[in-house]
Every structure is written in structure tokens, then in C-alpha cells.
C-alpha positions in Angstrom: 0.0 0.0 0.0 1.5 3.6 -0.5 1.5 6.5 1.3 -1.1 8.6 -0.4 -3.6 5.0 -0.1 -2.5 5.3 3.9 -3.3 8.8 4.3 -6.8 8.4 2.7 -7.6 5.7 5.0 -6.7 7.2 8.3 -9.8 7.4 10.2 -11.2 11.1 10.2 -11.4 13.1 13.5 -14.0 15.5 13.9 -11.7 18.8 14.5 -13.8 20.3 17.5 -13.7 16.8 19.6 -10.2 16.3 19.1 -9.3 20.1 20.0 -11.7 19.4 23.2 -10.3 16.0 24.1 -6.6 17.5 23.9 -7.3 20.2 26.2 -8.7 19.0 28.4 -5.9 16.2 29.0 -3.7 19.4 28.8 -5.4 21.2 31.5 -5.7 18.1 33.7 -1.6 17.8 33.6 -1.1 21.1 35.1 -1.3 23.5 31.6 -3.3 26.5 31.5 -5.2 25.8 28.4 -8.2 28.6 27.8 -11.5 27.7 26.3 -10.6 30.3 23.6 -7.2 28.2 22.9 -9.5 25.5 22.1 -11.0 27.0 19.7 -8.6 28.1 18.0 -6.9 25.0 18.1 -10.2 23.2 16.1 -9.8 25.8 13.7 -6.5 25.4 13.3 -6.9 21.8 12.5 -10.1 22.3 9.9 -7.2 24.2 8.0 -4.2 22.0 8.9 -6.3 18.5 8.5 -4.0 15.9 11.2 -3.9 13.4 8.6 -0.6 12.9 10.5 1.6 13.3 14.0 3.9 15.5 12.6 0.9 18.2 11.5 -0.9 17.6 14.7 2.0 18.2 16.9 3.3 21.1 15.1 -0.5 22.8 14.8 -1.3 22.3 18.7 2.3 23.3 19.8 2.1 26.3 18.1 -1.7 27.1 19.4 -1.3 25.8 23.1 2.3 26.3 24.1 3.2 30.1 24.8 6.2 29.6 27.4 9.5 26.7 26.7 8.1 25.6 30.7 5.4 24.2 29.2 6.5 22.4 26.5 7.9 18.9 28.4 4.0 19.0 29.9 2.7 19.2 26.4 4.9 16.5 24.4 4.1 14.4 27.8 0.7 14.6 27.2 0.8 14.6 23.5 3.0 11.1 23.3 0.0 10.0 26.2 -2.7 11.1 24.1 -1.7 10.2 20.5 1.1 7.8 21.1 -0.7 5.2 22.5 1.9 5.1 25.4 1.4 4.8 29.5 2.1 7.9 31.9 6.0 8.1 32.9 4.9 8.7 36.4 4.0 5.4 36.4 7.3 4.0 36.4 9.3 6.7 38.3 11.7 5.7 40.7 12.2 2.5 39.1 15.9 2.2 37.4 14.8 -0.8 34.9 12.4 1.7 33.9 13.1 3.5 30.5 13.2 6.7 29.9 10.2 9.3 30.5 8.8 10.5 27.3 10.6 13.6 26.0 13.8 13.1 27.3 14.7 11.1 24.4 16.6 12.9 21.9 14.3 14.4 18.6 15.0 15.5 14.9 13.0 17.6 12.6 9.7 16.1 11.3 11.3 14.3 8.0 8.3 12.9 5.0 9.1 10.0 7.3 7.5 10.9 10.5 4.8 12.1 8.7 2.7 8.8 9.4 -1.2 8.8 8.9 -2.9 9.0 12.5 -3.9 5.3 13.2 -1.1 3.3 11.5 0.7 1.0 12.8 4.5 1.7 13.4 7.0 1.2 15.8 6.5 2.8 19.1 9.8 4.4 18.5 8.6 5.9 15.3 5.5 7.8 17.2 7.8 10.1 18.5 6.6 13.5 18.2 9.1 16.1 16.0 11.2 18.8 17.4 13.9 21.1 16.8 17.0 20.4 18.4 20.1 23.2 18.6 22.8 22.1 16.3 21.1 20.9 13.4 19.1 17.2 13.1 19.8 13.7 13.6 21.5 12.4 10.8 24.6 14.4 12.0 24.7 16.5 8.8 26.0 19.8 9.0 23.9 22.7 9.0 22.7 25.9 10.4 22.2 26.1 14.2 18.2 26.3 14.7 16.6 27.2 17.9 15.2 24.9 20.3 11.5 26.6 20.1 11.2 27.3 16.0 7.4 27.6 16.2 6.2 29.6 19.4 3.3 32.2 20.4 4.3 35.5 19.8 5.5 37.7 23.4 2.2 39.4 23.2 0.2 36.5 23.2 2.3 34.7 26.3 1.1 37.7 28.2 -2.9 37.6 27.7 -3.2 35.3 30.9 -0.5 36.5 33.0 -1.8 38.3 36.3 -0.8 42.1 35.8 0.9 41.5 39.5 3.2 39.0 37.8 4.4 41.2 34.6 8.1 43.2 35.0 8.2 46.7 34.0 8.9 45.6 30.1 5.8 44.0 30.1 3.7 46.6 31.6 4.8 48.8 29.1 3.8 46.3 26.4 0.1 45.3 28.1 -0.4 48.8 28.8 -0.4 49.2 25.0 -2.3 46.6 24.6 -5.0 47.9 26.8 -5.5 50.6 25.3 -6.4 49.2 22.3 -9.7 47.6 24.1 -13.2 49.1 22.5 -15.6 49.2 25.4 -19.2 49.7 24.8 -22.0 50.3 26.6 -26.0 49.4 25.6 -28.2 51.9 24.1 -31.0 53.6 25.3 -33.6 55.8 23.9 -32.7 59.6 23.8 -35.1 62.6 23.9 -33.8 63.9 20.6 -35.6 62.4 17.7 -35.2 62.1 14.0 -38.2 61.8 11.0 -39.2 58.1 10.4 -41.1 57.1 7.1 -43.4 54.6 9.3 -46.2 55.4 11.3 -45.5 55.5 15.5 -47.4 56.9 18.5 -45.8 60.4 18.0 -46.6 62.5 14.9 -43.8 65.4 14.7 -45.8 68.2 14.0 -43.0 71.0 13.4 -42.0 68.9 10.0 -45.5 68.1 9.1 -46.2 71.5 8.6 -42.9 72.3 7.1 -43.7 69.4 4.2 -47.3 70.5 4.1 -45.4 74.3 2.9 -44.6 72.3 -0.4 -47.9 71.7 -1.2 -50.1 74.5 -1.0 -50.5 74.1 3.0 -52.3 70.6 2.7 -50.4 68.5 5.3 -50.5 65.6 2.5 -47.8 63.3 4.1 -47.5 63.1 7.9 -44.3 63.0 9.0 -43.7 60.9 12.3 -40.8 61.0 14.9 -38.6 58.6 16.5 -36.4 58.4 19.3 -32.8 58.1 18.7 -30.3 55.6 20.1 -27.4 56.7 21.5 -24.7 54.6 24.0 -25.1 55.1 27.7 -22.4 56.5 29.6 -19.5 54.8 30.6 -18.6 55.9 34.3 -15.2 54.3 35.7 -14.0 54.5 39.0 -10.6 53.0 40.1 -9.2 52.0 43.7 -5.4 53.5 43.7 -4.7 52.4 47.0 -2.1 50.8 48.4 -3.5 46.8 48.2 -4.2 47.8 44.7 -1.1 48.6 43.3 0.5 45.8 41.6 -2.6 46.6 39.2 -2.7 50.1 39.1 -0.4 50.8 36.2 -2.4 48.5 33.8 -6.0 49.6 35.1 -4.8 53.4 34.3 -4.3 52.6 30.6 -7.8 50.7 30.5 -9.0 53.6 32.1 -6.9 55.8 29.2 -8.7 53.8 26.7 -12.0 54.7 27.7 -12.1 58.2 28.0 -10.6 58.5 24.4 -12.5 55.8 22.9 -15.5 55.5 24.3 -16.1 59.3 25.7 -16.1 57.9 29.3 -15.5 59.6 32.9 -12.9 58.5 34.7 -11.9 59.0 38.9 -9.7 57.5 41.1 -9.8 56.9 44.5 -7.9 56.2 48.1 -8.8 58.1 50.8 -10.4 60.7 48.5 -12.2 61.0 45.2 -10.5 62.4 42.5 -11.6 63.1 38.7 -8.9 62.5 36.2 -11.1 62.4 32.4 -9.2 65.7 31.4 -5.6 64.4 32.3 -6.3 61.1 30.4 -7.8 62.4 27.5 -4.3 63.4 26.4 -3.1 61.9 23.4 0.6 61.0 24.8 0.1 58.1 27.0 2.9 58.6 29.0 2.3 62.4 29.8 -1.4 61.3 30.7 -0.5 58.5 33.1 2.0 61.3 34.4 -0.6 63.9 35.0 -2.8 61.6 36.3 -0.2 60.4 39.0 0.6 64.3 39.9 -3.4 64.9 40.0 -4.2 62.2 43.0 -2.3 63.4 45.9 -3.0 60.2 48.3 -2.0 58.0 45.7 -1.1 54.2 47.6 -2.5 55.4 50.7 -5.5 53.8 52.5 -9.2 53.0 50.8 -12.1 55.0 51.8 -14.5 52.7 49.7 -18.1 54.4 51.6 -16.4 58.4 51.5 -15.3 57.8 48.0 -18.7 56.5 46.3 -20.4 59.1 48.3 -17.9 61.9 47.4 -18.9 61.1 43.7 -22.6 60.9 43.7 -22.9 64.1 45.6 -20.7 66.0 43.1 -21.2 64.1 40.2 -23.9 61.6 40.2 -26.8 63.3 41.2 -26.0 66.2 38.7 -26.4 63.5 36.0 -23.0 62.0 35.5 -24.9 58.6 37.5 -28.5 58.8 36.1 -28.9 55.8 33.8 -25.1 55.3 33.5 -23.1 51.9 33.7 -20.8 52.3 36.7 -17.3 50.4 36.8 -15.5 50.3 39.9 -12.7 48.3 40.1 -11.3 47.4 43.7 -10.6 44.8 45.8 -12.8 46.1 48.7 -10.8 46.1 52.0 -11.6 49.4 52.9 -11.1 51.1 56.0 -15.1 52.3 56.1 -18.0 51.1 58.4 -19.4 48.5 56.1 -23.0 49.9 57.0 -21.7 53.0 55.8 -20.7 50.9 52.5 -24.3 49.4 52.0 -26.0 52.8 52.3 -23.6 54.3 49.7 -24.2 51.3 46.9 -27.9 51.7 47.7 -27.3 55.6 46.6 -25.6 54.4 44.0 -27.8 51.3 42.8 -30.8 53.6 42.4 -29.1 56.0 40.0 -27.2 53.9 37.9 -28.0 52.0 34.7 -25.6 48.8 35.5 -22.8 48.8 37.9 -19.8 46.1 37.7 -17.4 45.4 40.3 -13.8 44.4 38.8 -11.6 42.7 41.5 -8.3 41.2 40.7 -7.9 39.4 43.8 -11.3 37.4 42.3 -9.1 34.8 40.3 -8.0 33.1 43.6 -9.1 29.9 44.0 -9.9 30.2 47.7 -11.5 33.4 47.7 -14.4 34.3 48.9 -15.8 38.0 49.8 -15.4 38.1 52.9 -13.9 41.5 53.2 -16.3 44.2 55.2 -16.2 46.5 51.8 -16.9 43.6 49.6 -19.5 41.8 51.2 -21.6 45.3 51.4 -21.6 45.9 47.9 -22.4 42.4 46.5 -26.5 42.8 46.3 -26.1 46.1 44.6 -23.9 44.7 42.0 -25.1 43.5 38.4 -21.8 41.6 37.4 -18.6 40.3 39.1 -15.3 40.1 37.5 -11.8 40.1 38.5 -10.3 41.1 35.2 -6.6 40.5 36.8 -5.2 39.7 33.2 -5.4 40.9 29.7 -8.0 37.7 29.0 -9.9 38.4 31.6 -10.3 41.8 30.5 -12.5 40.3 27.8 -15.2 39.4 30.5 -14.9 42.9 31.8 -15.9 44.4 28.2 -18.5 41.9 28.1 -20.1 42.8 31.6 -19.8 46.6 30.1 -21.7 45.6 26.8 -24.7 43.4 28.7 -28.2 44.8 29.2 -29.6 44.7 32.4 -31.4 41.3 33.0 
């Protein structure tokens, strides 16, 4: 039988199950695999069909691995999954036992390796491809390659690392890429209208009569009005204090974003409110993160959750800036305030505003649970929960933004 004939009769996999199956033996080992990996992962392989190992590997290497730590936990799993072969664990400690899979020296993927899933071959010959430094097996010489030819790009490593975790090179890079977020907020009804051909329940009189003008006075086409749609405001309002700022540099730029993108208010807050949607509308990042920082004199200090929330709807809110509005506030709650003084503010707050989302970064713990004084007031005035402590998670904060009120 030839090769094409054995390609042809490798059993087909259905590209979602497999990209399913995969990740979730991934995320069982110990590898942060997303649900949006996976995806793109059964995407990949409706365009890259894994007629063979050496496509498959290369295809979910490139989607799933974004760090060289993770890559023994992936060709582990991969040799587990697609190999055929037993866990290594199994055998560890034992000195008879041979050597865990992908410790073994690899080569390049040759027209050789590139068996049809589902043949039978040497276990030896299941080997999954890599690169090695130095050139391949065969002990030809050739240019040196590096170990990792096919990796996620830096960027892309850094969409589900906590912003606690990133060094100032990669702050500067996430903070660019935060800016780049579109938020959007639903629509509502406005009191301006605008002429509509069909008939509604409100006839605009005043262009009536100015058609009726071009035709001898006889209103002879009635000309109705409707309401137009415009976005609701976008209100954020960010905790600067001291247990907040490992996350303060990247919220700033998302806060950046808003006010030039999406027209949106921004304030900061520690032991005092502060409005900062002048400074950040500057079109130099740098100079608007700098103003911003010289504009909030208790910058780190303490939290004054209750003072701060009712700082802002006595100034702000009640004037307008609240009054059908979707409210961000994103804080971790431990603040030094009576948390009865908390639940009356959010009450305040609950009746003017459209939506309100609470963003906490400290969220994403496993064992958390809002126990804090400040955040256990605010939860029943809350529409949506988030801890948007990563650049993914950010997505679920847009989202929140974006949802009508159920």
C-alpha cells in the first residue's frame, strides 16, 4: 500500500472533539489551556487536517504552548494522548524503567514521521518532532536552529498573565495593549428624535407643517418621529490604594482607553475622590499617566471605599453623570469604612445607575471568597462580578460593560 492510499484511510477526526479532548488532558496535567485556545486550536486543524503526528503536533504546539516551561508537559501529554503510550509517572523511581517521554533525543519532522494517525509503526517511530540546537539527527552539518522554531508570539504569552506578575517591560507592552480595548456600553432611547417614514405613536408636528409648505398648505404626508439611540455612559472609578497597586499601572491605561475611545468619565480613588477624564484624554500616554499620578495626591494610601462612592454621587452623580449610566468600579474592597456606611452608599448608588460592575483582581483566587467588610456590602447592589486581573480576563470585563440589564 502507498503512502497517499494510507493517508486516505486514516480514520477522520472530527476537529472540535479532538481540540476538546486534547485540552482538556492538557489542562488536567497542570497547563493553563483557555476555552478560547481550544477553539482556536479546532480551527486550526479544519485548515491544517491531522492526517498525520507530525501536522498535529506542530499545529497544537504552536496554538497551546506560549512559554518553553510548558512544553515537556505538552509532548508528555501529546506522546499520552496520540502515542498510544502509558504515563511516565508510572514508572518513576524505578531504574529498569526506561526513559520518560521527552527526554529522548528528537530531529525535525522528516516525509518519514509524517505517518497517517492510526497506522501501525514502531512505538519508537511515534515520536513527536522537534527542533533540536545544532542541526538534526542524521549528524549532517547545518545551520544552528533554535530549540523553540514555532512559538506564540510575546504578546500573546502575556494575555493570561496576572498584571501582579508582569516586569516593567511587560507593563509597558500590556499597557499598550490595553488601550487598544473598545468598550461599549448598551443603548437607550434619547429625547432627541429624528423623522421616520413609518407610522409610530408620536406624529412630529413642526416637520408636518414644514412638508405641508410644499404643497399648498395641505399636510399631505404626515411625517412621524422617533427616538434616537445613543450609548449610555460609561462611568469608571478605580481604587489606587495601596493593596491595589501591583494593578494600578495596567487599570490606568484601560481607564486611558475609555475616556478616548468611548467618551467615558474616569476618577480614582484612596482616601479621596479624585476626577482624572481631562488628564487622560491626552493623546501622549505617557504624559497622561504622568498627570494623572501628579493629580491624585493620596496615591497608595488607605481606601475609603463608603467616602469615596459618596464623594462622587454628591458631586457628580446626582447632577447626571450617574443617572442611567453603567458604573465600573474596580477594587478589591478592603476598605477602612464602616461596612453599614458601604451598603447605604451602593444603595445611593444602585438607584441611579443603569448597570454597575465590580472588577476585582484578587477574584481569580481559587480560595476566595468576599469576605472583606467592603466587599461583602456591595455584593447585592452589584449587576456583574469580575476580577479582570489579566489581559484575557479583560475580555469578561468588556462583556459585563456591553450586557443589558437582566
Amino acid at each position: 500500500m502507498t503512502e497517499n492510499q494510507g493517508v486516505q484511510d486514516a480514520p477522520q477526526v472530527e476537529a472540535a472533539a479532538l481540540a476538546a479532548g486534547f485540552s482538556t488532558a492538557l489542562r488536567l496535567a497542570g497547563l493553563p489551556v483557555s476555552l478560547d485556545r481550544a477553539a482556536r486550536l479546532a480551527e486550526a486543524l479544519r485548515l491544517v487536517p491531522p492526517l498525520s503526528l507530525g501536522p498535529l503536533y506542530w499545529t497544537s504546539r504552536v496554538v497551546l504552548v506560549n512559554s518553553p516551561e510548558q512544553l515537556p508537559v505538552f509532548e508528555r501529554v501529546f506522546m499520552a494522548v496520540f502515542g498510544g503510550l502509558l504515563d511516565p509517572a508510572d514508572g518513576r523511581g524505578d531504574s529498569t524503567a526506561p526513559p520518560s517521554i521527552g527526554s529522548e533525543p528528537r530531529s525535525r519532522p522528516t516525509p518519514a514521521d509524517q505517518r497517517p494517525l492510526g497506522s501501525d509503526v514502531p512505538e519508537r517511530a511515534a515520536q513527536p518532532p522537534a527542533a533540536v540546537p545544532g542541526g538534526d539527527s542524521s549528524g549532517t552539518d547545518g545551520p544552528e536552529r533554535e530549540a523553540l522554531l514555532m512559538m506564540a508570539s510575546t504578546d500573546e504569552r502575556l494575555h493570561d498573565t496576572s498584571f501582579a506578575d508582569l516586569t516593567a517591560e511587560e507593563v509597558a507592552r500590556m499597557r499598550h495593549l490595553v488601550r487598544r480595548i473598545a468598550l461599549s456600553t448598551p443603548t437607550r432611547l434619547s429625547r432627541r428624535t429624528r423623522a421616520s417614514a413609518r407610522s409610530t405613536a408620536r406624529l412630529d408636528l413642526r416637520r408636518t407643517v414644514r412638508a405641508a409648505g410644499h404643497t399648498g398648505g395641505d399636510p399631505v404626508r404626515l411625517v412621524y418621529a422617533r427616538r434616537r439611540p445613543r450609548l449610555r455612559r460609561l462611568v469608571l472609578l478605580c481604587d489606587v490604594s495601596g493593596s491595589m497597586e501591583p494593578y494600578t499601572r495596567v487599570f490606568l491605561s484601560l481607564l486611558q482607553g475609555a475616556v478616548s475611545g468611548a467618551q467615558a468619565e474616569a476618577f480614582v480613588f484612596s482616601t479621596r475622590l479624585t476626577r482624572l477624564t481631562r488628564q487622560l484624554a491626552l493623546r501622549d500616554p505617557d504624559r497622561a499617566l504622568a498627570e494623572a499620578a501628579a493629580g491624585a495626591e493620596d496615591w497608595a494610601g488607605g481606601t475609603r471605599l463608603a467616602g469615596s462612592i459618596r464623594r462622587f454621587i454628591d458631586d457628580h452623580g446626582r447632577r447626571g453623570l450617574a443617572r442611567g449610566a453603567v458604573i465600573v468600579l474596580i477594587s478589591d474592597g478592603w476598605a477602612q469604612d464602616d461596612p453599614a456606611e458601604v451598603d447605604v452608599q451602593m444603595a445611593r448608588l444602585r438607584r441611579l445607575a443603569f448597570r454597575i460592575v465590580w472588577v476585582n483582581p484578587r477574584k481569580v483566587a481559587p480560595d476566595y471568597q468576599p469576605l472583606a467588610g467592603g466587599m461583602a456590602a456591595v455584593l447585592p447592589y452589584i449587576d456583574a462580578f469580575v476580577s479582570g486581573h489579566s489581559y484575557t480576563a479583560l475580555a469578561e470585563v468588556a462583556e459585563a460593560i456591553r450586557a443589558d440589564r437582566v
